[in-house]
C-alpha atoms as an extended CHARMM CRD file, in Angstrom:
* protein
*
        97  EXT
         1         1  UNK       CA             17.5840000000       -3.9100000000       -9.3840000000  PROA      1               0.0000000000
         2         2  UNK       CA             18.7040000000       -5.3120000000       -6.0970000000  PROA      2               0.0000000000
         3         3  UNK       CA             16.7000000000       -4.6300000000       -2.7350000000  PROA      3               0.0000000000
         4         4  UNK       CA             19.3700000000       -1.9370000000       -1.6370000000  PROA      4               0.0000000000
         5         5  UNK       CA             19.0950000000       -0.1340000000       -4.9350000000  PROA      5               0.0000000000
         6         6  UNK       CA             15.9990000000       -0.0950000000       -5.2770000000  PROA      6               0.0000000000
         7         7  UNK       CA             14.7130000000        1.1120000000       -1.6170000000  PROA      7               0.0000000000
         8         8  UNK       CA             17.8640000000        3.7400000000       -2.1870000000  PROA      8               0.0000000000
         9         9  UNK       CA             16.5540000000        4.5520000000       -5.5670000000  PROA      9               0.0000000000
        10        10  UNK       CA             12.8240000000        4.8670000000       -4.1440000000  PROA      10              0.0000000000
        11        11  UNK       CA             13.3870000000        6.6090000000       -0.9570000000  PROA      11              0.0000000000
        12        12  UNK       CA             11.0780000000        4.1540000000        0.6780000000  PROA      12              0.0000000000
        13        13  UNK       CA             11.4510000000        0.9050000000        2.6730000000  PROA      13              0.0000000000
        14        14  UNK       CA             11.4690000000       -2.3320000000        0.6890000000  PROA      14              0.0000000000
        15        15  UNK       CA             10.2320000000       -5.8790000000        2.9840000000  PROA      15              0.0000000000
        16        16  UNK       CA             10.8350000000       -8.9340000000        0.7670000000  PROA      16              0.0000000000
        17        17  UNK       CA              9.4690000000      -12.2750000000        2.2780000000  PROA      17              0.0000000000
        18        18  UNK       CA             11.9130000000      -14.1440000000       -0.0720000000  PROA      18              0.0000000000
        19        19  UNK       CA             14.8620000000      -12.9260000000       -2.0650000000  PROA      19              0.0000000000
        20        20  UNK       CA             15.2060000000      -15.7570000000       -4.1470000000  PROA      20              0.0000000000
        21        21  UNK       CA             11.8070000000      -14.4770000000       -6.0190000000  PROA      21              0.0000000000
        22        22  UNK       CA             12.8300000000      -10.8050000000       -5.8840000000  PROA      22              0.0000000000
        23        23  UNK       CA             14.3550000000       -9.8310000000       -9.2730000000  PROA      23              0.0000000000
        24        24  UNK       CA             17.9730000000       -8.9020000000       -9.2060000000  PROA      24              0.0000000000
        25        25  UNK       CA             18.4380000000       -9.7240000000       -5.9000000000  PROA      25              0.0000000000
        26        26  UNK       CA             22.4930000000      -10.3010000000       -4.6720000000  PROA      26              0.0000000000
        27        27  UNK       CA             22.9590000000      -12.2650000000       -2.1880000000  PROA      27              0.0000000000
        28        28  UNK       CA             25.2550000000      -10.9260000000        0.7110000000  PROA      28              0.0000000000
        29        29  UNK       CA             25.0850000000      -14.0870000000        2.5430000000  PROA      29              0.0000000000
        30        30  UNK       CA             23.8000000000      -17.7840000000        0.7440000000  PROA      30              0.0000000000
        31        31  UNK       CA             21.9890000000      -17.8210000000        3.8090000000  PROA      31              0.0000000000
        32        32  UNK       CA             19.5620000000      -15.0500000000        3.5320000000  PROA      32              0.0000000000
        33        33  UNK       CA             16.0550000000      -15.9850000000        2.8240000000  PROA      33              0.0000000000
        34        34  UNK       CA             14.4140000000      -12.5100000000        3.8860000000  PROA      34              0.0000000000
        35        35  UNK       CA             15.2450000000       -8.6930000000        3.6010000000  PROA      35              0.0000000000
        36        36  UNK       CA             14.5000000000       -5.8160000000        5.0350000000  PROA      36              0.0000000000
        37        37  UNK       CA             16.0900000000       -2.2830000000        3.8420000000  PROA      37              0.0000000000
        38        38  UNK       CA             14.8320000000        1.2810000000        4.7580000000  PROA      38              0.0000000000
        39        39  UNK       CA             16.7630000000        4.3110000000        3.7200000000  PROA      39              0.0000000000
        40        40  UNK       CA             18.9430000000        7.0180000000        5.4210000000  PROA      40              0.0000000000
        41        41  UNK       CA             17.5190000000        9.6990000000        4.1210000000  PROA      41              0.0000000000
        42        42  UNK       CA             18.8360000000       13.3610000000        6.1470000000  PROA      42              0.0000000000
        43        43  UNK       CA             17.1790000000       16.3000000000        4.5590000000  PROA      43              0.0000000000
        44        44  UNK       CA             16.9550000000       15.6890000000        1.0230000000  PROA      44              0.0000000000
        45        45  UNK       CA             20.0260000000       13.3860000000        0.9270000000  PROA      45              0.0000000000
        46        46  UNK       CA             20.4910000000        9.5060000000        1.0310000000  PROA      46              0.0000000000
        47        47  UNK       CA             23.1970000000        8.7150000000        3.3840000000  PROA      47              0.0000000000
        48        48  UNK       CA             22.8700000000        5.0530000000        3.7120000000  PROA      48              0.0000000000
        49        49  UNK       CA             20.6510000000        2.1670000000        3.8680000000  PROA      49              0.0000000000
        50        50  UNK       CA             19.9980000000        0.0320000000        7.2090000000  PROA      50              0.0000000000
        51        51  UNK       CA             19.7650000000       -3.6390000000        6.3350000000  PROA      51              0.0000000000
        52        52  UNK       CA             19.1700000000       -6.1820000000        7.5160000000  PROA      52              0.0000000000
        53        53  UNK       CA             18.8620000000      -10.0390000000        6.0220000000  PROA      53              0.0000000000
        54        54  UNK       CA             17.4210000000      -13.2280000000        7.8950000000  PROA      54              0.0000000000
        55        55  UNK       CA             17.6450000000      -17.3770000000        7.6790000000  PROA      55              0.0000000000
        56        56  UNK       CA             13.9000000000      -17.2160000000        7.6860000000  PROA      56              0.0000000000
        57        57  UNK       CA             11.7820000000      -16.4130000000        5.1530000000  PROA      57              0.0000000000
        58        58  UNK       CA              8.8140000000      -13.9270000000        6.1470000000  PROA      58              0.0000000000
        59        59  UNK       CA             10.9480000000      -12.9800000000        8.7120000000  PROA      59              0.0000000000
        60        60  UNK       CA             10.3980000000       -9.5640000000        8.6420000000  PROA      60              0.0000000000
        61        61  UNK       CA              6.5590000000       -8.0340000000        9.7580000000  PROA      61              0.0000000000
        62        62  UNK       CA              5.2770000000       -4.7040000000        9.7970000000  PROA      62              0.0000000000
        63        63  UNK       CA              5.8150000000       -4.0130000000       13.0570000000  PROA      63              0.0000000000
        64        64  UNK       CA              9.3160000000       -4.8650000000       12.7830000000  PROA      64              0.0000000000
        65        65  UNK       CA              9.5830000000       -2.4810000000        9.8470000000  PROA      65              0.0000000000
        66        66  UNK       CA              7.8680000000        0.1630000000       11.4870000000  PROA      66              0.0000000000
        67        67  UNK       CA             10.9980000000       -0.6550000000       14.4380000000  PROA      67              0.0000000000
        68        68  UNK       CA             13.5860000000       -0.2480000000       11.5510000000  PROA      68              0.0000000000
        69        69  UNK       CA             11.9460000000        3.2400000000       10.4540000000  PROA      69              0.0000000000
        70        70  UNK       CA             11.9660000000        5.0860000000       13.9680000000  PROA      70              0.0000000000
        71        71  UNK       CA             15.4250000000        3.5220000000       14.6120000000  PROA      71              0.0000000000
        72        72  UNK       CA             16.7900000000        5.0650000000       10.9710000000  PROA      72              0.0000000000
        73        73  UNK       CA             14.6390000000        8.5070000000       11.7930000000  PROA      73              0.0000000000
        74        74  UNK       CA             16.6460000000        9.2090000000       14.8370000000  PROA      74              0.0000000000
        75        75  UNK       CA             20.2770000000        7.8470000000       12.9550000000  PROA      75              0.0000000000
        76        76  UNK       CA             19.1850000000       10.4980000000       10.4420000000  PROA      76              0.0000000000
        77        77  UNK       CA             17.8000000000       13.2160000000       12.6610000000  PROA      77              0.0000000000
        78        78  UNK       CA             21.8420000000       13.0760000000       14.4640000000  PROA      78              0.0000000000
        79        79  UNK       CA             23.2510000000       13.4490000000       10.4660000000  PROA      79              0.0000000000
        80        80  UNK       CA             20.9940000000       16.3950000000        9.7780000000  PROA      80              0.0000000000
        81        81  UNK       CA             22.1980000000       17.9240000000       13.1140000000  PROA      81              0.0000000000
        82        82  UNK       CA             25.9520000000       17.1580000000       11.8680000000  PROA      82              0.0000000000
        83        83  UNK       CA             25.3340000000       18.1860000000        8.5120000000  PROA      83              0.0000000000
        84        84  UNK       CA             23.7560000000       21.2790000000        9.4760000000  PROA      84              0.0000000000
        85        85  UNK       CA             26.4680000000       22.3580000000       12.1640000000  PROA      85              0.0000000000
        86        86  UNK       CA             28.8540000000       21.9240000000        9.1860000000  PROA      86              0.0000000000
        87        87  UNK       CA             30.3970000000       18.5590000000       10.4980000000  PROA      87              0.0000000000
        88        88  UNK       CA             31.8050000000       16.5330000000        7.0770000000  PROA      88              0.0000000000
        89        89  UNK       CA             30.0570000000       13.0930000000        7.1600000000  PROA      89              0.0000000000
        90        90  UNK       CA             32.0820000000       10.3660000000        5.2400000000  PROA      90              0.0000000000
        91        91  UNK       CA             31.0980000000        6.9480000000        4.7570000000  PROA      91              0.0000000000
        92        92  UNK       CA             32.5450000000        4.5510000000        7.3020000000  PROA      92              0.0000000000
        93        93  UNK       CA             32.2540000000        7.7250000000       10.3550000000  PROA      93              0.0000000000
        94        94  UNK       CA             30.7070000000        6.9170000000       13.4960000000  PROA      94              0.0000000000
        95        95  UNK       CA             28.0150000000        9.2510000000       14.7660000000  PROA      95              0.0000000000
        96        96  UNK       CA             26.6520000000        9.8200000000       18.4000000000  PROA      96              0.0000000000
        97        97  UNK       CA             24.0940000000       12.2770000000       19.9540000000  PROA      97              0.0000000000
């Protein structure tokens, strides 16, 4: 299962220090040696994944995961709000609040 799938399929963040010795990984970019993915999750529903790939491997620490989390609570916090008001939410939208 790629890294995407598998942190949508878990719910939870995945860090990989290096994709080439992650099973399953795809490769976005030839260039990507590290990975980071946390989930969208708003309410009890995925929404979308943030992430994000680097040159380096062991790019990513915990800190900068921790970063990634608190930035993808607040995207998710505005889609609750939107989902709750009623708003439709489609793939490709751009949110705001």
């Amino acid at each position: 299962m790629a890294t995407v799938s598998s942190a949508a399929a878990s719910g939870s963040s995945q860090v990989v220090p290096d994709v080439h010795a992650f099973p399953g990984h795809i490769a976005c970019d030839v260039d990507s040696r590290s990975e980071l993915v946390v989930p969208v999750i708003a309410g009890d529903q995925l929404v979308g994944v943030l992430d994000l790939d680097s040159p380096l491997p062991g790019r990513f620490s915990a800190a900068d995961q921790a970063g990634a989390e608190a930035l993808v609570a607040r995207i998710a916090g505005v889609i609750r709000g939107l989902l709750r008001d009623g708003v439709p939410v489609e793939a490709g939208d751009r949110v705001s609040g």
